[in-house]
C-alpha beads as a LAMMPS data file, in Angstrom:
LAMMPS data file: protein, C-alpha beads

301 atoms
300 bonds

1 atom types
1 bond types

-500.0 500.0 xlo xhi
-500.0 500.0 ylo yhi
-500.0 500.0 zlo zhi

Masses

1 110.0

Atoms # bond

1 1 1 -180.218 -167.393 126.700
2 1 1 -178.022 -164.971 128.947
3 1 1 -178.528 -164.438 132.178
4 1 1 -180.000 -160.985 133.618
5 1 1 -177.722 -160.820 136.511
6 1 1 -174.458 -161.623 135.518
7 1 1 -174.727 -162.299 131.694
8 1 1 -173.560 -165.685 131.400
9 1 1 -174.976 -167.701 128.354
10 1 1 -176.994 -170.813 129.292
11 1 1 -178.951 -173.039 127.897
12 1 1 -182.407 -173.014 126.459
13 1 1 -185.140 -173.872 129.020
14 1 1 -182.751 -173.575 132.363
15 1 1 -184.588 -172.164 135.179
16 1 1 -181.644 -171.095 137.654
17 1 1 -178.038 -169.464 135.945
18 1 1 -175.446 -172.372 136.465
19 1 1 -173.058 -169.147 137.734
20 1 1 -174.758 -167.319 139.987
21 1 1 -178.465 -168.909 140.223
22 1 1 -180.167 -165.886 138.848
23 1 1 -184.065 -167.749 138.188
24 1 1 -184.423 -167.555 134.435
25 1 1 -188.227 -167.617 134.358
26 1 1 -189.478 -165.255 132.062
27 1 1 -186.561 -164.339 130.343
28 1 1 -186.970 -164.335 126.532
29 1 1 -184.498 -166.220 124.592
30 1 1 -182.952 -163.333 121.972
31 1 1 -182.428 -164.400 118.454
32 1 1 -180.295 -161.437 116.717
33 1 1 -177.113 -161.797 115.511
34 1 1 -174.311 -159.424 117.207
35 1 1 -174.201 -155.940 114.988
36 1 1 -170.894 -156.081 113.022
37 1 1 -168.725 -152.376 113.110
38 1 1 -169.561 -150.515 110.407
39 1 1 -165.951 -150.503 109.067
40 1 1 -165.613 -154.267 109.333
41 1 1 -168.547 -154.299 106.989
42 1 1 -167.483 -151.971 104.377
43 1 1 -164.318 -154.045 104.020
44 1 1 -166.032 -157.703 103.827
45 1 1 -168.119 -156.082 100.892
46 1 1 -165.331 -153.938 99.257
47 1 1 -163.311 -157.301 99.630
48 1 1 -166.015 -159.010 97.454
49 1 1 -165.432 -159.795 93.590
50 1 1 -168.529 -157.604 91.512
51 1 1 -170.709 -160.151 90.112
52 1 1 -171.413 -159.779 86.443
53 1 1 -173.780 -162.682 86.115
54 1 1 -177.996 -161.302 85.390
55 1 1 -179.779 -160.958 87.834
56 1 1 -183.491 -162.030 87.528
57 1 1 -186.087 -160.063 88.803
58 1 1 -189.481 -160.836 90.232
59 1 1 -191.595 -159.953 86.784
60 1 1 -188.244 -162.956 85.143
61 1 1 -186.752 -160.186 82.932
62 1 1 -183.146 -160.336 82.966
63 1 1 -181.236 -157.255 83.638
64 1 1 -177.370 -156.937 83.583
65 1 1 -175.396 -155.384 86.379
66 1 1 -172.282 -154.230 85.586
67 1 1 -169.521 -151.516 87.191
68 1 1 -169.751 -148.320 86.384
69 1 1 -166.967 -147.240 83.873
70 1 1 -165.061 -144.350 84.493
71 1 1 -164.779 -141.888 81.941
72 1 1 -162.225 -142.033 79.447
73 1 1 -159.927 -139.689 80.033
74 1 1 -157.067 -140.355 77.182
75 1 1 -158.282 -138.790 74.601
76 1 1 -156.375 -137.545 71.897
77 1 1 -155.202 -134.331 72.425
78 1 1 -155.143 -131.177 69.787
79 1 1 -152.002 -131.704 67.565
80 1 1 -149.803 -128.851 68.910
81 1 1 -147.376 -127.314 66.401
82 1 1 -143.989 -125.435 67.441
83 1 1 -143.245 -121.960 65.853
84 1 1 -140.189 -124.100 63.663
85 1 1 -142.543 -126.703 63.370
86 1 1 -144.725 -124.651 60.293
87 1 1 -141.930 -123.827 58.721
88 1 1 -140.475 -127.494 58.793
89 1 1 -144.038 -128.607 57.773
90 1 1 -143.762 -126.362 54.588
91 1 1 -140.410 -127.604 53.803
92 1 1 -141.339 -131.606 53.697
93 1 1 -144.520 -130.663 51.978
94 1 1 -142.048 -128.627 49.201
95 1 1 -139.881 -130.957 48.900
96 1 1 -142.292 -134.335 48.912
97 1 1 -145.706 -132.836 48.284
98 1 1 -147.233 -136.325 47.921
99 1 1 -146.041 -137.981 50.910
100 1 1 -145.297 -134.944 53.317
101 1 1 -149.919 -134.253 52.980
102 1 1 -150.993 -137.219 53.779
103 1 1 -148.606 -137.070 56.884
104 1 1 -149.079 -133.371 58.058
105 1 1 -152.307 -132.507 57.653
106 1 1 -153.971 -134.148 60.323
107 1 1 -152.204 -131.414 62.370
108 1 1 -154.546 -129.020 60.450
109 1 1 -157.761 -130.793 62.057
110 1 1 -157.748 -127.587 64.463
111 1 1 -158.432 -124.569 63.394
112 1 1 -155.819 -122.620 65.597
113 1 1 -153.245 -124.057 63.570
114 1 1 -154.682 -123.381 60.354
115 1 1 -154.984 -120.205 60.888
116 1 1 -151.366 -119.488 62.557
117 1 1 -149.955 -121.067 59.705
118 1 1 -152.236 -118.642 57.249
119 1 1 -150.852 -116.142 59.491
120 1 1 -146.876 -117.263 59.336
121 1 1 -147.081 -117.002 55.597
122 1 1 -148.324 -113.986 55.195
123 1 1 -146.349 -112.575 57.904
124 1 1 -143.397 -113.687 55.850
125 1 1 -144.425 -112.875 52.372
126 1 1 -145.264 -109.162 53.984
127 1 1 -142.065 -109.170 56.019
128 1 1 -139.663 -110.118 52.912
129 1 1 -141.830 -107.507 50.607
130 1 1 -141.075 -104.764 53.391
131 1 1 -137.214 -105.471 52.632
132 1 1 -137.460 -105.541 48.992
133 1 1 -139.470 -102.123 49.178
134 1 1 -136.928 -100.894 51.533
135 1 1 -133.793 -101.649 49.479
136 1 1 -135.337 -100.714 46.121
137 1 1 -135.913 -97.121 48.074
138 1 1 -132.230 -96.757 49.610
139 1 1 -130.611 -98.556 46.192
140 1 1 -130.996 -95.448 43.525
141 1 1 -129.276 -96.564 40.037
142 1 1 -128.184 -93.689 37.572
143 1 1 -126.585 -93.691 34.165
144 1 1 -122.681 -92.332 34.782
145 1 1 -122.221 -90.728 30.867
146 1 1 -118.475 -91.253 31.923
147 1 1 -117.833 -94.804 32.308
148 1 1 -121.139 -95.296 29.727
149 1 1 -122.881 -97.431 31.960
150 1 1 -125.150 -97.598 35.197
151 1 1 -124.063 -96.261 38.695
152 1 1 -125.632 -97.782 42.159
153 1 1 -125.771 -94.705 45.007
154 1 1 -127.654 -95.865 48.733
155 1 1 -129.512 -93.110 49.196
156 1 1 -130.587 -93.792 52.966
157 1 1 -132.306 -90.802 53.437
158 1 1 -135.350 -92.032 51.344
159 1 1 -136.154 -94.860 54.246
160 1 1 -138.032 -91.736 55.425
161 1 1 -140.583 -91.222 52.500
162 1 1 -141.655 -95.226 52.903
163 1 1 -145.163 -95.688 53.752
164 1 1 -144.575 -98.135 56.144
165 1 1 -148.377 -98.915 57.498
166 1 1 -149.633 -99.167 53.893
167 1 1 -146.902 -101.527 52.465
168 1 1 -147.018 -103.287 55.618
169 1 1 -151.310 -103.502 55.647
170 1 1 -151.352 -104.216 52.190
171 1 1 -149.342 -106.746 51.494
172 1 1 -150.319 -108.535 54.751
173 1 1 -154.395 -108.509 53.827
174 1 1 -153.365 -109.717 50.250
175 1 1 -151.272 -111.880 51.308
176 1 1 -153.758 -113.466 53.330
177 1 1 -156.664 -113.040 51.143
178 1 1 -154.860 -115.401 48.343
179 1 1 -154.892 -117.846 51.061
180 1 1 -158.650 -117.604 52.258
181 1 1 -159.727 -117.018 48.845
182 1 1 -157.901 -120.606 47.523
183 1 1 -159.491 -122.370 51.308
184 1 1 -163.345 -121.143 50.857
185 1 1 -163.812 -121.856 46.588
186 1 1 -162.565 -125.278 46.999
187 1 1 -164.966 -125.455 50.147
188 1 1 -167.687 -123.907 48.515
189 1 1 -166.978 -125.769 45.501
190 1 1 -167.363 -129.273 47.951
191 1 1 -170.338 -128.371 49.163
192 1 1 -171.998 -128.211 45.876
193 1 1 -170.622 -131.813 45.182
194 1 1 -171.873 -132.628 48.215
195 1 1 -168.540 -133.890 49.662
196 1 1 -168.108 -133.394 53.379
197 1 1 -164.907 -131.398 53.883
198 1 1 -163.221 -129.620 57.061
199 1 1 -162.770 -125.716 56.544
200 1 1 -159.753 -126.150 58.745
201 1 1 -157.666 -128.615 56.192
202 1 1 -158.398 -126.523 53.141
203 1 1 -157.176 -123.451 55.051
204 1 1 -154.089 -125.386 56.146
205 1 1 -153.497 -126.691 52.690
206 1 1 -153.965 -123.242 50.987
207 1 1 -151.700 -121.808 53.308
208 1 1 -148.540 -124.625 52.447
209 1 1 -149.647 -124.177 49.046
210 1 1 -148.813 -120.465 48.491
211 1 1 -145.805 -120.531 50.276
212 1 1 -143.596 -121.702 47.074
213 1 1 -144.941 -118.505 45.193
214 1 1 -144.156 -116.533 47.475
215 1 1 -140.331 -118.274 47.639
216 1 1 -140.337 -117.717 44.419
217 1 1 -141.233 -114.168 43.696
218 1 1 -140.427 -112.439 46.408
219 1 1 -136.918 -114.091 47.687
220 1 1 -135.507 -116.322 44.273
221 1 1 -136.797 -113.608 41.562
222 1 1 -135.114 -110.449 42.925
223 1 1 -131.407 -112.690 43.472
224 1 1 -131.132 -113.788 39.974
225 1 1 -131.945 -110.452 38.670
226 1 1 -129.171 -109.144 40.063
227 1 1 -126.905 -112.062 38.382
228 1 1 -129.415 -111.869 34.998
229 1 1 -132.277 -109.737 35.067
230 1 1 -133.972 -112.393 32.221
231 1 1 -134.402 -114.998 34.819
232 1 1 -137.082 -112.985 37.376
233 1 1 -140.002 -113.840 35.288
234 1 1 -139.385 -117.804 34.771
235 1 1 -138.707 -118.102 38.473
236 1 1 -141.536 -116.292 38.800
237 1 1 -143.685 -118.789 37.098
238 1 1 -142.420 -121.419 38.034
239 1 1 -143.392 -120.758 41.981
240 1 1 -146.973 -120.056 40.750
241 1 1 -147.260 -123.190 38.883
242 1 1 -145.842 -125.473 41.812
243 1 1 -148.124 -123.380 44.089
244 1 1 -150.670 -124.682 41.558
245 1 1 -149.380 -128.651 42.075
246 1 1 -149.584 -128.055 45.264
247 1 1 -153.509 -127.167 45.536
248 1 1 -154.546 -129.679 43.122
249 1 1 -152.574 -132.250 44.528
250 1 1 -153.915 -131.554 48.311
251 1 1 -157.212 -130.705 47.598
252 1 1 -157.654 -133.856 45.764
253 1 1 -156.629 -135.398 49.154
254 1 1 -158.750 -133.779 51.383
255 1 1 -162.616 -133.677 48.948
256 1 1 -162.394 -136.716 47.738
257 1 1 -163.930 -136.329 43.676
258 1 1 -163.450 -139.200 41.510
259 1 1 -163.395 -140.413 38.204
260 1 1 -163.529 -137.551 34.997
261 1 1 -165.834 -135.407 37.938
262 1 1 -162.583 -134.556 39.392
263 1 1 -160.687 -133.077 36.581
264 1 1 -164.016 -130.318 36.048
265 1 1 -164.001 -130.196 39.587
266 1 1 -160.239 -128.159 39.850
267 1 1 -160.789 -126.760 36.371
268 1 1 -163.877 -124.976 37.642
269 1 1 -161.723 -124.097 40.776
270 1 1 -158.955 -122.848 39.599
271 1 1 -160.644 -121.076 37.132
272 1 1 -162.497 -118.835 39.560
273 1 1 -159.163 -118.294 41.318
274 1 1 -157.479 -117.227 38.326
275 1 1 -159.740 -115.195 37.217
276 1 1 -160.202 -113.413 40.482
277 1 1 -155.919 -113.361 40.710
278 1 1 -155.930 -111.561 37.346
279 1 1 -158.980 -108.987 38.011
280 1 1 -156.887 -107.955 40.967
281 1 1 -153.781 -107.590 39.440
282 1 1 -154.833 -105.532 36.948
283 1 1 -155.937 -103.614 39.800
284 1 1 -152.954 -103.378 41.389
285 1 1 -151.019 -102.661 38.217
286 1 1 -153.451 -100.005 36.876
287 1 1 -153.657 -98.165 40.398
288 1 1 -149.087 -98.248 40.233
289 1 1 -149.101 -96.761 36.681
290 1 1 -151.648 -94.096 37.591
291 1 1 -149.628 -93.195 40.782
292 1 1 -146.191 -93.346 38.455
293 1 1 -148.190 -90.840 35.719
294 1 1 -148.918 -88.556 39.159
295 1 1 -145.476 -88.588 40.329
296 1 1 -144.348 -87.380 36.503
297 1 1 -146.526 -85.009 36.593
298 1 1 -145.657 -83.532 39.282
299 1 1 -141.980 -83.470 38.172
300 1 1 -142.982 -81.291 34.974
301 1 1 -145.871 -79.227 37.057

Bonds

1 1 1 2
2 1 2 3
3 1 3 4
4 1 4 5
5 1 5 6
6 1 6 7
7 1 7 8
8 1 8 9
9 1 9 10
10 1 10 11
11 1 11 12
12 1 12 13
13 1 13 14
14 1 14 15
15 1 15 16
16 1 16 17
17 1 17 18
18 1 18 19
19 1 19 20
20 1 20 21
21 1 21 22
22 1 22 23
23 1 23 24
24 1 24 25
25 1 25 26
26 1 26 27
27 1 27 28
28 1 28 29
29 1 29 30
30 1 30 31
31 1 31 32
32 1 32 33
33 1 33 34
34 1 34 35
35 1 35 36
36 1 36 37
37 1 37 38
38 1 38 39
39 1 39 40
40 1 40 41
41 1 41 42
42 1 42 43
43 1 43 44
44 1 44 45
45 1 45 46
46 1 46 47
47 1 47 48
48 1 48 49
49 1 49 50
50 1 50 51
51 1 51 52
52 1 52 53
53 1 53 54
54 1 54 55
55 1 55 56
56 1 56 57
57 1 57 58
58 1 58 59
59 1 59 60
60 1 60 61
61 1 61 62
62 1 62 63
63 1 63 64
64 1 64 65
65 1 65 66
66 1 66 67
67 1 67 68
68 1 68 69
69 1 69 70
70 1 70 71
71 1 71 72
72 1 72 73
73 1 73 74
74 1 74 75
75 1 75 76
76 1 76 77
77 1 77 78
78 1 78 79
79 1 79 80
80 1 80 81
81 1 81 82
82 1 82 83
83 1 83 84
84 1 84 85
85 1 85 86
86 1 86 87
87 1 87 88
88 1 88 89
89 1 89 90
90 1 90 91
91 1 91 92
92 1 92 93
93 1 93 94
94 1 94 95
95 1 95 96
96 1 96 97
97 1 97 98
98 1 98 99
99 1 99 100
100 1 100 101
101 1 101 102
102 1 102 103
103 1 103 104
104 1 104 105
105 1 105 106
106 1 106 107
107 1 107 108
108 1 108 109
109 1 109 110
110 1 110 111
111 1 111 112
112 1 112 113
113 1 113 114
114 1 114 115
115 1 115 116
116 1 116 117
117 1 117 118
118 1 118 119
119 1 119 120
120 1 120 121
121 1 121 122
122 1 122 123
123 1 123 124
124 1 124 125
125 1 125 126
126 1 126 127
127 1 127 128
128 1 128 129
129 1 129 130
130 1 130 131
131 1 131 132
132 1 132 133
133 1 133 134
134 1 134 135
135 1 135 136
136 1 136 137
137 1 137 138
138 1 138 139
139 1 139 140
140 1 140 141
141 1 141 142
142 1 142 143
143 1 143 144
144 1 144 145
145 1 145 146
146 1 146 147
147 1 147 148
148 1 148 149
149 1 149 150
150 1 150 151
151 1 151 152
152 1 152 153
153 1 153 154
154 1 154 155
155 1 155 156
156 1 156 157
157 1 157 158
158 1 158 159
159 1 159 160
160 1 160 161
161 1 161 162
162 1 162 163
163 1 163 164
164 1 164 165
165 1 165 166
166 1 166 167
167 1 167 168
168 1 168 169
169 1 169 170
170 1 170 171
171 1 171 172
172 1 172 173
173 1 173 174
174 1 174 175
175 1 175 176
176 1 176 177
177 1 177 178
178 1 178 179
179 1 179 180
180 1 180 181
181 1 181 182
182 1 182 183
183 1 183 184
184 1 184 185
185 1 185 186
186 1 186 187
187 1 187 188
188 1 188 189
189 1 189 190
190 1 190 191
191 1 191 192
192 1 192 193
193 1 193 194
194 1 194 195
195 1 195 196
196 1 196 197
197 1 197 198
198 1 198 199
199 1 199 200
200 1 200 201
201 1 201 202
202 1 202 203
203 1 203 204
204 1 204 205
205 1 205 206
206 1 206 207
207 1 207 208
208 1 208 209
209 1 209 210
210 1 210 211
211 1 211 212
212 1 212 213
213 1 213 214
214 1 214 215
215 1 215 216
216 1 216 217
217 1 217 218
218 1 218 219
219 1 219 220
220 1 220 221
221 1 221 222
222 1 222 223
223 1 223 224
224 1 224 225
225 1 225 226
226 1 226 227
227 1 227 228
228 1 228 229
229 1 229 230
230 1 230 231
231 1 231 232
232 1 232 233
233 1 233 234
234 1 234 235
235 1 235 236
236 1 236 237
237 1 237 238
238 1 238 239
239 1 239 240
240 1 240 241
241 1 241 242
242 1 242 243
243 1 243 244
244 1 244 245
245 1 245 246
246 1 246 247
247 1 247 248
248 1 248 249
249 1 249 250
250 1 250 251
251 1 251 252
252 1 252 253
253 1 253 254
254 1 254 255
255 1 255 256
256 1 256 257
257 1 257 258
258 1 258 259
259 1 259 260
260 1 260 261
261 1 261 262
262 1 262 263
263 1 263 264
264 1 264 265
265 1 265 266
266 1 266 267
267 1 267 268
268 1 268 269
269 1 269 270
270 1 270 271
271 1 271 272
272 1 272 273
273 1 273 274
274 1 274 275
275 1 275 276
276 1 276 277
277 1 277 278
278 1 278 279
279 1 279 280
280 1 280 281
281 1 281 282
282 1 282 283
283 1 283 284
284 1 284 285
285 1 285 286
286 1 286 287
287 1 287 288
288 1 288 289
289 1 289 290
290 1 290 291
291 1 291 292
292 1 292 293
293 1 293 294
294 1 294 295
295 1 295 296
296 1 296 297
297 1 297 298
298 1 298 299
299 1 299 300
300 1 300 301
């Protein structure tokens, strides 16, 4: 016990303090353990390992105590695509269609890059059609009865009768409707089969799909006409029917049909594509030779 007077320690049951001979009578004898600092404390228990073992409580059921995990912060983030990056994508998937879908089209799991890449091809396709118009305008061709055979005058001045918003809107929304269209049968078309499919992969593979049609018909076709004008159509078809490959052979990727189901599956596809294709190009073709009668007409009215 400690003295009152001067504080010395002395022993239990003294009666005088051996320092200064304080009488101890009375004095309790104090039993609590000096208070540690608060910041020793924290670092004797932030020092200690975490104990994993159960601990058993009063009613004997077991209960694990464990640190709290921190949440995961690493995961994977959205495949991002460069602006080159598309057009490399379509390339590999031209040129190794087998291969280059199993390998890109994870990058298609998000719907932003579906949909730029729907976008890009269109763009294009409306962007190289815009040329073509623009050329065929300036480029007028006339039989010379002198030499006996045809004459090519650039007649720049009819850049100026163009109708640039419609050529440009037109093409564009068709353009991009080919590639929706193709996207929501074969998603329709899965649901029915029950087969869980992502909108955003179809869209992505309808987009690379179309792409070697429009190569074709809009970039090969008009170049070998001017070398032999026989050659346009083949070229032609044979973009559509790679264009063709190329959704059979990534849709059968992505909704997974097996056995003879999968054959019907694309035939029933396709068909509803074609059909559609064909309704509107009659359209298309009817609605050109009704405003080439009109522009006759008006020649002899």
């Amino acid at each position: 016990m400690n003295c009152p007077n001067c504080g010395t320690s002395n022993n239990v049951g003294s009666k005088f303090c051996i320092r200064c001979g304080q009488s101890l009578e009375g004095v309790q004898v104090s039993t609590e353990q000096p208070i540690q600092s608060s910041e020793t404390s924290s670092q004797e228990v932030s020092s200690q390992p975490i104990n994993n073992t159960p601990i058993q409580n009063e009613n004997n059921f077991q209960t694990n105590v464990a640190p709290q995990q921190p949440m995961n912060t690493n995961a994977a983030p959205a495949a991002k695509v460069s602006f080159m990056g598309y057009f490399f994508i379509i390339l590999a998937v031209i040129l190794k269609p087998f291969t280059a879908f199993k390998e890109e089209l994870n990058k298609f799991n998000s719907f932003k890059n579906s949909a730029i890449m729907s976008l890009i091809v269109s763009g294009v396709g409306t962007l190289i059609n815009l040329i073509t118009t623009m050329l065929n305008s300036v480029m007028v061709k006339s039989y010379d009865w002198s030499s006996g055979g045809y004459k090519t005058t650039w007649t720049w001045e009819n850049l100026k009768e163009i109708k640039y918003l419609e050529v440009v809107g037109k093409n564009f929304l068709i353009y991009l409707g080919v590639i929706v269209a193709i996207a929501v049968v074969y998603y329709i078309a899965s649901l029915i089969v029950k087969k869980q499919t992502n909108f955003s992969r179809l869209l992505g593979i309808s987009a690379i799909a179309v792409a070697p049609m429009l190569v074709c018909s809009l970039v090969l076709s008009p170049l070998l006409a001017l070398i032999w004008a026989e050659l346009a159509m083949p070229i032609t078809l044979i973009g559509a029917i790679y264009t063709i490959v190329l959704v059979y052979e990534g849709m059968n990727n992505e909704v997974l049909v097996e056995g003879n189901a999968k054959y019907y599956f694309n035939l029933v596809c396709l068909s509803i594509l074609g059909i559609a294709a064909y309704y509107l190009y009659m359209k298309l073709f009817m609605s050109s030779i009704s405003g080439g009668l009109e522009d006759i007409m008006d020649l002899f009215g």
